[in-house]
C-alpha positions as a Markdown table, in Angstrom:
| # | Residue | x | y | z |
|---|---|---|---|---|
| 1 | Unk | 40.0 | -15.9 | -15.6 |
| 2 | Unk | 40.6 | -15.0 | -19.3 |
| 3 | Unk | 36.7 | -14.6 | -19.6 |
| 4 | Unk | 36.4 | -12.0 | -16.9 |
| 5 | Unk | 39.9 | -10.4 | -17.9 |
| 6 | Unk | 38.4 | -9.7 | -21.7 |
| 7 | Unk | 34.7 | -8.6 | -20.4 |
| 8 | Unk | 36.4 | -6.4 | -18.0 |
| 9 | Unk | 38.6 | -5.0 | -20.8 |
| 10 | Unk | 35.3 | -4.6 | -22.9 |
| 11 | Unk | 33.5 | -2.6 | -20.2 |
| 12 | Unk | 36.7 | -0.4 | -20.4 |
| 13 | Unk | 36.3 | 0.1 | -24.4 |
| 14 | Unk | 33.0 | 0.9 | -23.9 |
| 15 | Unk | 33.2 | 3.8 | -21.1 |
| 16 | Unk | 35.8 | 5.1 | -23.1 |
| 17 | Unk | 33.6 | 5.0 | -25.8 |
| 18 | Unk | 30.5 | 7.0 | -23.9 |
| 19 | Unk | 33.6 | 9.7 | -22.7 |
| 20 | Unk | 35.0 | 10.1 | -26.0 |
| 21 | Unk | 31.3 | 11.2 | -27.7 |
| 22 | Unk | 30.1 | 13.2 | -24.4 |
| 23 | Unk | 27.9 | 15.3 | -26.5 |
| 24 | Unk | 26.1 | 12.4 | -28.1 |
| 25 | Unk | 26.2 | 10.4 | -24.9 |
| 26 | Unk | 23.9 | 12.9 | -23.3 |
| 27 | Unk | 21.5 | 13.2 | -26.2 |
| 28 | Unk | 21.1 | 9.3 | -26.0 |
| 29 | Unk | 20.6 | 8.8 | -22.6 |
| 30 | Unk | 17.7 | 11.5 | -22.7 |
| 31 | Unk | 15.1 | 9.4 | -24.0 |
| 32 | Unk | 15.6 | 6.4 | -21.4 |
| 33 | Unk | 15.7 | 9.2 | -18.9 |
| 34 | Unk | 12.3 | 10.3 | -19.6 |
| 35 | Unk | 10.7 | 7.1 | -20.1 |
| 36 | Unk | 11.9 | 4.9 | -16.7 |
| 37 | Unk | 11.1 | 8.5 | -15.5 |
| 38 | Unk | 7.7 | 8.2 | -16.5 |
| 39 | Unk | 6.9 | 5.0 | -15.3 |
| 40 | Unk | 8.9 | 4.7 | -12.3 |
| 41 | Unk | 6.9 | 8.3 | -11.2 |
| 42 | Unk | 3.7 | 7.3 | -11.9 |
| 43 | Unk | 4.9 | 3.6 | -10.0 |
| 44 | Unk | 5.7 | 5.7 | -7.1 |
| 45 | Unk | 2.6 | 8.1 | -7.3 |
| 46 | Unk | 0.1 | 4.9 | -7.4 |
| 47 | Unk | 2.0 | 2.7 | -4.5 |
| 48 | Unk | 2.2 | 5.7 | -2.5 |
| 49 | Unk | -1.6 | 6.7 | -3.0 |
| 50 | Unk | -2.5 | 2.9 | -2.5 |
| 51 | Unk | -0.8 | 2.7 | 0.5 |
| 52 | Unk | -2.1 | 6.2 | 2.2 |
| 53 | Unk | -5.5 | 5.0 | 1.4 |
| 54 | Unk | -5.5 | 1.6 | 2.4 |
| 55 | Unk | -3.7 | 3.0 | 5.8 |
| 56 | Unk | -6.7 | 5.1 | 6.0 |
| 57 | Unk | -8.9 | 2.2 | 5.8 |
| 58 | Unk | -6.4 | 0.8 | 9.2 |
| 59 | Unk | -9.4 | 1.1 | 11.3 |
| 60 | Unk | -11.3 | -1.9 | 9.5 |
| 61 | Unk | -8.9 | -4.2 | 10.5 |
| 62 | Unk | -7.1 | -6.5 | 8.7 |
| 63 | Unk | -8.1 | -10.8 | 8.3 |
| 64 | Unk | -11.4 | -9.3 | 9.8 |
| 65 | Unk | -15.0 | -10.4 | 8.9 |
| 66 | Unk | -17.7 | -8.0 | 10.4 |
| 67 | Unk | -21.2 | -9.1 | 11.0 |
| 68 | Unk | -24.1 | -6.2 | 9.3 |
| 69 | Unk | -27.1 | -5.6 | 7.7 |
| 70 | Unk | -25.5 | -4.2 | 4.3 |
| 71 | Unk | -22.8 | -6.5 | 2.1 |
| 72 | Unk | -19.7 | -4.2 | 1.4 |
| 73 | Unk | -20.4 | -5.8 | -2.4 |
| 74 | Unk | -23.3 | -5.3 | -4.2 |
| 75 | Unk | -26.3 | -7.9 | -3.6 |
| 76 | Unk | -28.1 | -9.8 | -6.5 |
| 77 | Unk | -29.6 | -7.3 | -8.7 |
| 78 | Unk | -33.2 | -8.1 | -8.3 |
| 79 | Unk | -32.5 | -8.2 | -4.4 |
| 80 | Unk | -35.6 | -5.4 | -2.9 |
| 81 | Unk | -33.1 | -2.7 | -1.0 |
| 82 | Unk | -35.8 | -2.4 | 1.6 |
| 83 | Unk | -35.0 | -5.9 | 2.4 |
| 84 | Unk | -31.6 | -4.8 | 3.9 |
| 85 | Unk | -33.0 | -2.0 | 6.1 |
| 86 | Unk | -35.8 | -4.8 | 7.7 |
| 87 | Unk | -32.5 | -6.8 | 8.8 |
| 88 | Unk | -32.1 | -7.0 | 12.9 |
| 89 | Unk | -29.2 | -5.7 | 13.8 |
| 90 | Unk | -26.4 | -7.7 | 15.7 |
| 91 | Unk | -26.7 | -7.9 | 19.4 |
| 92 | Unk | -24.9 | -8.5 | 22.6 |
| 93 | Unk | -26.6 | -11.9 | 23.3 |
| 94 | Unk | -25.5 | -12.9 | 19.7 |
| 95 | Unk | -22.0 | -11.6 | 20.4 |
| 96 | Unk | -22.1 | -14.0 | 23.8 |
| 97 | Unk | -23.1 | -16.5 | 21.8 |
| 98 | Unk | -20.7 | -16.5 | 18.9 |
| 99 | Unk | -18.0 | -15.8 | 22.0 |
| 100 | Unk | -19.0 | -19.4 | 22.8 |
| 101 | Unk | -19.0 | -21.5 | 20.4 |
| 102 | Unk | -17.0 | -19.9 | 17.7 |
| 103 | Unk | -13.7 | -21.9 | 17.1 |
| 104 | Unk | -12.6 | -20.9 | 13.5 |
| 105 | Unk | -11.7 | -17.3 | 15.0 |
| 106 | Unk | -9.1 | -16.0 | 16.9 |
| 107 | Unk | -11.2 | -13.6 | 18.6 |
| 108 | Unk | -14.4 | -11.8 | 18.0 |
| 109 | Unk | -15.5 | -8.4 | 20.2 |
| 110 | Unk | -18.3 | -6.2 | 19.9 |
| 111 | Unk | -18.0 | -2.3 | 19.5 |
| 112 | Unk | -20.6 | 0.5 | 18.9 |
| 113 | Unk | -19.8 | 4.1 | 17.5 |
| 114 | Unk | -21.5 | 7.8 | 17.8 |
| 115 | Unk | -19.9 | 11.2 | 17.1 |
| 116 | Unk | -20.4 | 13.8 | 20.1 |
| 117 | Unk | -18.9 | 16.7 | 22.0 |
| 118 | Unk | -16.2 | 15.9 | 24.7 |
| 119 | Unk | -15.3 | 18.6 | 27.1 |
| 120 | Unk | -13.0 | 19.7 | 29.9 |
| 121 | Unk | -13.5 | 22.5 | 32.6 |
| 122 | Unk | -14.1 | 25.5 | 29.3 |
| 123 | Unk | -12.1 | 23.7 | 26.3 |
| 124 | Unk | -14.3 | 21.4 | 24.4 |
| 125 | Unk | -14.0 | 19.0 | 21.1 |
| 126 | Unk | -16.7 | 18.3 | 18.8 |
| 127 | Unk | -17.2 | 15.9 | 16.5 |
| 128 | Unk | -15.3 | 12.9 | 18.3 |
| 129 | Unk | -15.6 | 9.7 | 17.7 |
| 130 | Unk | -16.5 | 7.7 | 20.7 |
| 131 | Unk | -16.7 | 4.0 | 20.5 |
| 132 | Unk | -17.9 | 1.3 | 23.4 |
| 133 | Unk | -15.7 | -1.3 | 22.9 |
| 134 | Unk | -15.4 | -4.7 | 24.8 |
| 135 | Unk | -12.8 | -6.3 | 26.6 |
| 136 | Unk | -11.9 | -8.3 | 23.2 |
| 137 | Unk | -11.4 | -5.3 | 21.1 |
| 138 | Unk | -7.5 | -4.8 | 21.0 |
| 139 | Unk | -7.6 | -8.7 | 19.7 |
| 140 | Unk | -9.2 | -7.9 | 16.9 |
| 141 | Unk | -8.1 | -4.5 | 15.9 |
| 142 | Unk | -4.8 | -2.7 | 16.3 |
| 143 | Unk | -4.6 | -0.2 | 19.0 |
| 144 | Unk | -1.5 | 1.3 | 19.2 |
| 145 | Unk | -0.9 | 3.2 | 22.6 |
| 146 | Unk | 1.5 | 6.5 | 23.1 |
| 147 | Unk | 0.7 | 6.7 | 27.0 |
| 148 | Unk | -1.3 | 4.9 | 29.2 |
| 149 | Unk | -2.8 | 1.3 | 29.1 |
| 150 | Unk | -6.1 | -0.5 | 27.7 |
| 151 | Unk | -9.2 | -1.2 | 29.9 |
| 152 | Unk | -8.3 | -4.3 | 32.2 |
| 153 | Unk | -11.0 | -6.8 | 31.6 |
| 154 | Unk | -12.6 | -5.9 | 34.9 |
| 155 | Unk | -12.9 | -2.6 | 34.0 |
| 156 | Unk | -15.2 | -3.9 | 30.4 |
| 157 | Unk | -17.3 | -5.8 | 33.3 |
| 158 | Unk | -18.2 | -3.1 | 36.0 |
| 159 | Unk | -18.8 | -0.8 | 33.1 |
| 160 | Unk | -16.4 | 1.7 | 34.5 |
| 161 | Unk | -16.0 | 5.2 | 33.4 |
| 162 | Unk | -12.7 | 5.2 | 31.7 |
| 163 | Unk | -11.5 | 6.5 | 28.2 |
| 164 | Unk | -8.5 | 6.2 | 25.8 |
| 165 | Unk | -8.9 | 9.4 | 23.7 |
| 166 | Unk | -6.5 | 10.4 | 20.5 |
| 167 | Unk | -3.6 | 13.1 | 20.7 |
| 168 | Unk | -6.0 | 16.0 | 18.6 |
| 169 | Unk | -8.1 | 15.7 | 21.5 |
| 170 | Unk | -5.6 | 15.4 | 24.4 |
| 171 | Unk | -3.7 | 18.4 | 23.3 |
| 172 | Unk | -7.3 | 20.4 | 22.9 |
| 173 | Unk | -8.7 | 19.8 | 26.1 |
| 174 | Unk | -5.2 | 19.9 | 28.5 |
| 175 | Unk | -3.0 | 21.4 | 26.6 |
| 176 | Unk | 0.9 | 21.1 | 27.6 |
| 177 | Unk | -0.4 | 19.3 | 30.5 |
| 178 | Unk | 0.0 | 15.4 | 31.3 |
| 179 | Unk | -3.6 | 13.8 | 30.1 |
| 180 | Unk | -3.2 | 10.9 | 32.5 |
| 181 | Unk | -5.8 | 10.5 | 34.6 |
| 182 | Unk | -7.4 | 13.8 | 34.0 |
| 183 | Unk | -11.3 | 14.2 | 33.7 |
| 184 | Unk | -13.4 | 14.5 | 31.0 |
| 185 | Unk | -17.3 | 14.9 | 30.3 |
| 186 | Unk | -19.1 | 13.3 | 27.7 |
| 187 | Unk | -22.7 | 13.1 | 27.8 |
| 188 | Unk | -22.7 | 14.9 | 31.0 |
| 189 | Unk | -21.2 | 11.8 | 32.6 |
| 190 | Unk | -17.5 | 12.2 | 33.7 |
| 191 | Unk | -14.8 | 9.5 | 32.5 |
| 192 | Unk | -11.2 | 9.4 | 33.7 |
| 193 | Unk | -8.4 | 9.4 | 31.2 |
| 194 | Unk | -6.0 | 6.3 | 31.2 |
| 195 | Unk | -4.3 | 5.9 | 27.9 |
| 196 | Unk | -3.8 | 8.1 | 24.7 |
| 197 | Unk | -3.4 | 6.4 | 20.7 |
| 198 | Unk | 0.0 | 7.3 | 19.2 |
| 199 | Unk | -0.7 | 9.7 | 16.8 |
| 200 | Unk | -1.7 | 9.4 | 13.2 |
| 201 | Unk | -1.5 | 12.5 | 11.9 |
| 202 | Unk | -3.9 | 13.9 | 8.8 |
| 203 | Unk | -5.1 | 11.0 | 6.6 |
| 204 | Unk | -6.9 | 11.4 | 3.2 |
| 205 | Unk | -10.7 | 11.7 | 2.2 |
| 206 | Unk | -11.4 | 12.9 | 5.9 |
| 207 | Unk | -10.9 | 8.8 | 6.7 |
| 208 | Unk | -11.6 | 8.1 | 10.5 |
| 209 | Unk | -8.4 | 8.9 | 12.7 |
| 210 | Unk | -7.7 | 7.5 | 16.0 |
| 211 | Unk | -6.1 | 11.3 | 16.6 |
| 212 | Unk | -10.1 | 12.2 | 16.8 |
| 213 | Unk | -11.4 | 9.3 | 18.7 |
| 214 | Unk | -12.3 | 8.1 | 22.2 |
| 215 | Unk | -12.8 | 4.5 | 23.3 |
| 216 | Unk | -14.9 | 3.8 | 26.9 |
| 217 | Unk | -16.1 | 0.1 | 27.8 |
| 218 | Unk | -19.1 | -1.0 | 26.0 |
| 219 | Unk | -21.1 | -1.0 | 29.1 |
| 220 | Unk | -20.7 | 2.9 | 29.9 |
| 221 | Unk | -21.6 | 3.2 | 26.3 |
| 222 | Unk | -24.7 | 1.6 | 26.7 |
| 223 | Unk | -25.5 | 4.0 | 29.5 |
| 224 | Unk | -25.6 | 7.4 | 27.3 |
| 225 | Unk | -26.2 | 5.3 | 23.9 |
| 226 | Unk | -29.7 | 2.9 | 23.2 |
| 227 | Unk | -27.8 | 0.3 | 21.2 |
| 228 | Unk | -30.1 | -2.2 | 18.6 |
| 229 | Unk | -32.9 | -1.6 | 16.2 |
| 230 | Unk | -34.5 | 1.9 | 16.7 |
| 231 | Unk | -30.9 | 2.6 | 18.1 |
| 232 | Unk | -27.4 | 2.8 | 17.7 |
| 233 | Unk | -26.2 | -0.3 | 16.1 |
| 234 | Unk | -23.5 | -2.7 | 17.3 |
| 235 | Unk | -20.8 | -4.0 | 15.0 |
| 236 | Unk | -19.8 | -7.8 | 15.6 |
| 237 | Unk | -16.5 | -8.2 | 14.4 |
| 238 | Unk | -14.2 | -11.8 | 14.1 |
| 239 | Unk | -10.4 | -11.9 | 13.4 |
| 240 | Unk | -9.6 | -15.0 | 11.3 |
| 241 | Unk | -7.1 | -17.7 | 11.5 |
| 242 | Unk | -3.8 | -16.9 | 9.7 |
| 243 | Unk | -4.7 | -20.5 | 7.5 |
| 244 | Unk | -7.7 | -19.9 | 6.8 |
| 245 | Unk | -7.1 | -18.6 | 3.4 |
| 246 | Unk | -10.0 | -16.1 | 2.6 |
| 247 | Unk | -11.9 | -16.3 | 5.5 |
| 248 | Unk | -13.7 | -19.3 | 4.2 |
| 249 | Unk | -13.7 | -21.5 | 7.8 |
| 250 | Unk | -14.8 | -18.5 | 9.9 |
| 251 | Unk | -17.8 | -17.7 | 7.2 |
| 252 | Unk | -18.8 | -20.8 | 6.9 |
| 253 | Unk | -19.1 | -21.0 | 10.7 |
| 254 | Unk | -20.4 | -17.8 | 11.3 |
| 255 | Unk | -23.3 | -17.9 | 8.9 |
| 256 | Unk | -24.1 | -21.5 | 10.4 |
| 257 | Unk | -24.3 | -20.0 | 14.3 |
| 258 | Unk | -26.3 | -16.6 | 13.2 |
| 259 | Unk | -28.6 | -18.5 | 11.1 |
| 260 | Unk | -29.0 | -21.1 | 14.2 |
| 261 | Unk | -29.0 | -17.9 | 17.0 |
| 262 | Unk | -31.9 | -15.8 | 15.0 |
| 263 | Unk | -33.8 | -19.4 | 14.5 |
| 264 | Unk | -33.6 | -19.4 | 10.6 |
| 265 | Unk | -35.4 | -21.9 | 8.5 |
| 266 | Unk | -33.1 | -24.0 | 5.9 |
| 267 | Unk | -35.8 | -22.8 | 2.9 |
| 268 | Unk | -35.2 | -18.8 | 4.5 |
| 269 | Unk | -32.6 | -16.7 | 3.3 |
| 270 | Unk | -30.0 | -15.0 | 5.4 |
| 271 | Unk | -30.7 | -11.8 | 7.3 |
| 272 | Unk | -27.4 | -10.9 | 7.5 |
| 273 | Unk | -24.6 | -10.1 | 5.7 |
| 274 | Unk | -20.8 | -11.1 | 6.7 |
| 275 | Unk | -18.4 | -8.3 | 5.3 |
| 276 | Unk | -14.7 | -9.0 | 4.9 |
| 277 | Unk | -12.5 | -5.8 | 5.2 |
| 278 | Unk | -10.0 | -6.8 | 2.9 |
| 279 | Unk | -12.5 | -6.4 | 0.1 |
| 280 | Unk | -12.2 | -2.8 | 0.3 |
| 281 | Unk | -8.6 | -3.4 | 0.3 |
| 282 | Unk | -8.5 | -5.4 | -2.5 |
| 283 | Unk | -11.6 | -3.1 | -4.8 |
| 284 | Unk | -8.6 | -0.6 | -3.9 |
| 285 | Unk | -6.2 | -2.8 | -5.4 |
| 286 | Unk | -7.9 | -3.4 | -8.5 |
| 287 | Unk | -7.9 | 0.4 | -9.4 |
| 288 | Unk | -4.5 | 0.8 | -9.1 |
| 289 | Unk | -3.7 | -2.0 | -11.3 |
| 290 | Unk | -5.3 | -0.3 | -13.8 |
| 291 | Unk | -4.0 | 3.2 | -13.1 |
| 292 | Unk | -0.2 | 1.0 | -13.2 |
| 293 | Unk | -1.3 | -0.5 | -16.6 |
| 294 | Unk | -1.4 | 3.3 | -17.7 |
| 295 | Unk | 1.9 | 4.1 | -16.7 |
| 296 | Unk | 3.6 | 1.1 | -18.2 |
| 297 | Unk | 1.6 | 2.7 | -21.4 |
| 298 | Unk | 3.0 | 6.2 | -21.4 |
| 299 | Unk | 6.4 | 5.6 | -20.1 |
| 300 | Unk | 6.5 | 2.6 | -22.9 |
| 301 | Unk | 6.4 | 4.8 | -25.5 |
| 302 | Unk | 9.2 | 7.1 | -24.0 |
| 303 | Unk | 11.2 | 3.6 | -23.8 |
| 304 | Unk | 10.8 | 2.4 | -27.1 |
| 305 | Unk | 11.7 | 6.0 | -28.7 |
| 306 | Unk | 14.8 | 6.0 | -26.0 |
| 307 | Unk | 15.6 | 2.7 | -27.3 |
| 308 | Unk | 15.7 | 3.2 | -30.9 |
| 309 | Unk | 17.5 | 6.4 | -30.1 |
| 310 | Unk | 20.3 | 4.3 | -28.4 |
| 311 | Unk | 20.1 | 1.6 | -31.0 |
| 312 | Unk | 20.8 | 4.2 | -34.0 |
| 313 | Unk | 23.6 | 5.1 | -31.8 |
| 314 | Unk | 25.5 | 2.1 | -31.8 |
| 315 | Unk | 25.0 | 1.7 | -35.3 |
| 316 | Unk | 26.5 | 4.9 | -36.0 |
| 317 | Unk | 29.2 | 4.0 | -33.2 |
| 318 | Unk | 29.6 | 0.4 | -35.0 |
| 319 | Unk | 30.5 | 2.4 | -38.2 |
| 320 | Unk | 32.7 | 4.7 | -37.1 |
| 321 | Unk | 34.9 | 2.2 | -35.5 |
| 322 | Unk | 34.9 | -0.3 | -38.3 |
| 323 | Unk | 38.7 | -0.2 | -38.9 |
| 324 | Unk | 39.4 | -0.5 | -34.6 |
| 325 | Unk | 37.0 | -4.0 | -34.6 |
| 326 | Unk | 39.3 | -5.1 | -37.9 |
| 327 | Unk | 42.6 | -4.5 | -36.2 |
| 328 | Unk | 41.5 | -6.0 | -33.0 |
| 329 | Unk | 40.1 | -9.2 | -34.5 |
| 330 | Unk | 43.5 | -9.6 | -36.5 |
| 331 | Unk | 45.3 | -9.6 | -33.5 |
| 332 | Unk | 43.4 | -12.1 | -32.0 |
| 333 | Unk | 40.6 | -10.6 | -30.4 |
| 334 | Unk | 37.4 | -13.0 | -29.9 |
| 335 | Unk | 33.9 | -12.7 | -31.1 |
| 336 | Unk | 32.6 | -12.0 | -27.8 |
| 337 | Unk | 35.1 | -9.3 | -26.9 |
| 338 | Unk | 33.9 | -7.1 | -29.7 |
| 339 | Unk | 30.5 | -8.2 | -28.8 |
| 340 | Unk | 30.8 | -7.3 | -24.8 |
| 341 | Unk | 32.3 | -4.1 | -26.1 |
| 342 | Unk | 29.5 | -2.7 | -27.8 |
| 343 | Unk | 27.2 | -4.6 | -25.6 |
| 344 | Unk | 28.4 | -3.1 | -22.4 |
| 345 | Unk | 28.3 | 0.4 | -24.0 |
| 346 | Unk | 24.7 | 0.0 | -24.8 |
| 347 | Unk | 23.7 | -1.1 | -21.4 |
| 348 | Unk | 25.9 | 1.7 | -20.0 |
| 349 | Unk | 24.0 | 4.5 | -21.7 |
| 350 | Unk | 20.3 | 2.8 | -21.0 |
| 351 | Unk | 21.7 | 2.6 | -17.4 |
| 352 | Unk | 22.9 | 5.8 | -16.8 |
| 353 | Unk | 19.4 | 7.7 | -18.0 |
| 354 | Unk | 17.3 | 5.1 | -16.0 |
| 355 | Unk | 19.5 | 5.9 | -12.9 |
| 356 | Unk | 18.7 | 9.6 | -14.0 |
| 357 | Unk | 15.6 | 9.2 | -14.3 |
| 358 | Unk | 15.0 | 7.5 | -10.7 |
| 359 | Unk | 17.0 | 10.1 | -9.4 |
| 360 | Unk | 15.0 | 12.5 | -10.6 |
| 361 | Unk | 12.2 | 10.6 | -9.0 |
| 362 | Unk | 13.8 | 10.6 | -6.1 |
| 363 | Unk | 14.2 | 14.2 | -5.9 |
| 364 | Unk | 11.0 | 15.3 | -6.4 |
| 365 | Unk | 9.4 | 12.6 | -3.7 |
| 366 | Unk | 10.8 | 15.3 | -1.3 |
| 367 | Unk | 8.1 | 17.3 | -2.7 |
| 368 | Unk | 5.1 | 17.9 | 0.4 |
| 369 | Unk | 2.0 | 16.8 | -0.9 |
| 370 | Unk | -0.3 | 17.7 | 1.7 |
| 371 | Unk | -1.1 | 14.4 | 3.7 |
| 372 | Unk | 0.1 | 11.9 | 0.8 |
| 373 | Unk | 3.3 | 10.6 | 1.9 |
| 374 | Unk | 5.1 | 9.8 | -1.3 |
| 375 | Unk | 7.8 | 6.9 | -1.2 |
| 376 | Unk | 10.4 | 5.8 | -3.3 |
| 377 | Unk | 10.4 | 2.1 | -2.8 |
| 378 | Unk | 13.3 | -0.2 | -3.4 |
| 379 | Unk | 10.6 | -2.3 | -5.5 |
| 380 | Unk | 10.5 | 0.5 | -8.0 |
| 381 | Unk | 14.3 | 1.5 | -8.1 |
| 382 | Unk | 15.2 | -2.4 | -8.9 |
| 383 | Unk | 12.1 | -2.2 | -11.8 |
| 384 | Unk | 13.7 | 1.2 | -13.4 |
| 385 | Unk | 17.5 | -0.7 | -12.8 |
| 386 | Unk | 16.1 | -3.5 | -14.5 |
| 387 | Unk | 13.3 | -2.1 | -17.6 |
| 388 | Unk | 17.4 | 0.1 | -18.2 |
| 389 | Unk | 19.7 | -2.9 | -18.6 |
| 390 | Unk | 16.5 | -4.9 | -20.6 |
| 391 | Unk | 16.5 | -1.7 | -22.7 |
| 392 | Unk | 20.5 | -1.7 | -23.1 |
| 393 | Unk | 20.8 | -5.4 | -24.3 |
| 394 | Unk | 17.7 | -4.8 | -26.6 |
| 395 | Unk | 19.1 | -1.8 | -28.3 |
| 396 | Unk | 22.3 | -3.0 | -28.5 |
| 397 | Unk | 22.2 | -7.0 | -29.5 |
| 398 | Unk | 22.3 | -5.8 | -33.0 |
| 399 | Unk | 24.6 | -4.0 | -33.4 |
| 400 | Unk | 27.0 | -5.2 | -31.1 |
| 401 | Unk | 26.7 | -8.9 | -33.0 |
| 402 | Unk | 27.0 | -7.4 | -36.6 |
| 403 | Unk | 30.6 | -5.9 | -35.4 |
| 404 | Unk | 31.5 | -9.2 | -33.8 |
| 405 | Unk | 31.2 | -10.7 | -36.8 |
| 406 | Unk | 32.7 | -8.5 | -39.2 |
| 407 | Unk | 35.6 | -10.3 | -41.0 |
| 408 | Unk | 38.7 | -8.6 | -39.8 |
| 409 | Unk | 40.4 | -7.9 | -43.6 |
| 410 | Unk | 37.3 | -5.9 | -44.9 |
| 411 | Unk | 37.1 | -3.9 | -41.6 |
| 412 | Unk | 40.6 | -2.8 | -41.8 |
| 413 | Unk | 39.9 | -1.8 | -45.3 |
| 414 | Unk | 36.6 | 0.2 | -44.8 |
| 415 | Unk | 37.3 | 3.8 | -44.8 |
């Protein structure tokens, strides 16, 4: 109780201490306040841009390995390129067949995409993207529903002419009207609307948006669409197991069924190529790291001058209340009280600029950035809290321990 009685009465010597030398206080606190500025900004700048761009990317999937002709990475660099465009595409008999007898999935579906026009009675939408899907598509990939409901599975099967279509649309071809189970034309073939994707609104780089797209079973697809080589091409897609770390089971697997399906000698290579989405993801990643190794660069320099600013404070601070540490320690104060006080004062002023600094951060994440959504995340406000108080104790260790132990007779007789 006496320990917590003195450090409390420290933290009081110390904010009387800051109040006493406002003018100085403010100075001090000015270069902490622009460095966790600084690097808590360009934190929040970089998550925030991550994220928006990885949420573009949503429509890959997530724990998903696609089956295609092209590896998202780059192939071995004597590999010929026309190799990749002599590559069968994937089919709906190998998609039956990986149905079967895959086990390291937790599902697998086939889809196929074009961009057209859709229309209804004289409004019209170009430039949708309309996708055949099958009945194993919301498994695999999230679809997110405002209104409506997905394709029952007997729906896939009879090929019927339904469509879920995205709010851009809905609101361009009925609008203020109820899009439920009005008609549409595509192709020239009419499709009945029976659900509508909650809204995404504008994402960056012109990334695919569900807002802009229309899904109708696979089947009717097929009808207005030749899908295969000299066609449209089908994407094979396989959600993972939540174990299987990396995808390594479900590779493994795949590449041994594809190779087996498309009758693939041991000596021949693969004709395929199995594409994880979180590589994008994660190529994403890796820029930002660096981009967040920048920022701890430039706002380290506005740290370390705030620091040795703060620092030359409390030595100045130490010497101007030489005689006040000598007539405390001859009345008995301890070491550590004369330590905590200058300690505490320290940590105070680095405190108070990084909180300034993240509110200033704060502040300006109000700003509208066109479609980048920028966040101030609790991740961030606890690193600028932290990098402060580190900051305080640094700067102030010093100083703090030569006052505590000043011997109490020549303090009292320092002028």
């Amino acid at each position: 109780m006496l320990f917590f009685k003195l450090s409390w009465e420290s933290f009081r010597f110390a904010i009387s201490a800051l109040k006493t030398n406002l003018t100085r206080t403010i100075l001090s606190l000015l270069g902490v306040t622009v460095g966790i500025f600084a690097i808590i900004a360009v934190f929040t700048l970089v998550d925030s841009l991550e994220n928006n761009i990885k949420s573009s990317f949503s429509f890959l999937g997530t724990n998903v390995m696609r089956v295609d002709r092209f590896p998202f990475a780059s192939g071995p660099q004597d590999y010929p390129w026309w190799k990749y465009f002599r590559r069968p595409p994937g089919t709906i008999a190998e998609y039956e067949f990986l149905k079967e007898r895959l086990t390291s999935a937790e599902a697998i579906t086939i889809s196929a995409s074009s961009n057209t026009t859709v229309k209804a009675g004289s409004n019209a939408y170009q430039g949708m993207a309309l996708t055949g899907v099958a009945y194993t598509y919301p498994d695999v990939y999230d679809i997110p529903l405002e209104e409506g409901r997905f394709f029952t599975e007997s729906e896939i099967n009879a090929s019927r002419n339904l469509a879920i279509i995205g709010r851009i649309i809905a609101n361009t071809l009925y609008p203020n009207q109820e899009i439920i189970g009005k008609q549409i034309k595509i192709r020239g073939m009419k499709f009945t609307v029976i659900g509508v994707f909650e809204e995404e609104g504008e994402g960056l780089f012109d990334a695919p948006s569900k807002d802009e797209a229309c899904i109708i079973p696979y089947g009717a697809f097929t009808k207005m669409y030749y899908t295969g080589r000299n066609g449209l091409e089908p994407t094979i897609a396989a959600k993972g197991m939540e174990e299987d770390i990396g995808l390594v089971s479900l590779e493994n697997e795949m590449t041994g069924l594809l190779r087996a399906k498309r009758g693939l000698r041991p000596t021949e290579e693969d004709n395929f190529a199995l594409n994880k989405t979180e590589f994008i993801q994660n190529a994403i990643g890796s820029i930002f790291d660096v981009i967040s190794i920048a920022g701890w660069v430039i706002g380290g320099f506005s740290i370390l001058v705030g620091g040795f600013g703060i620092a030359n404070i409390m030595f100045v601070s130490v010497r101007e209340r030489t005689n006040i540490i000598g007539i405390q320690k001859s009345l008995g104060a301890k070491n550590f009280f004369i330590l905590f006080q200058f300690l505490f004062e320290s940590v105070c002023l680095s405190l108070i600029g990084g909180i300034t600094g993240i509110f200033i951060v704060f502040l300006l994440s109000f700003i509208q950035l066109g479609s980048l959504e920028i966040v101030l995340s609790f991740k961030n406000i606890m690193l600028g809290l932290g990098v402060s108080t580190i900051i305080g104790v640094v700067s102030g260790i010093v100083p703090a321990t030569l006052a505590a132990r000043m011997d109490p007779v020549e303090a009292i007789r320092t002028n």
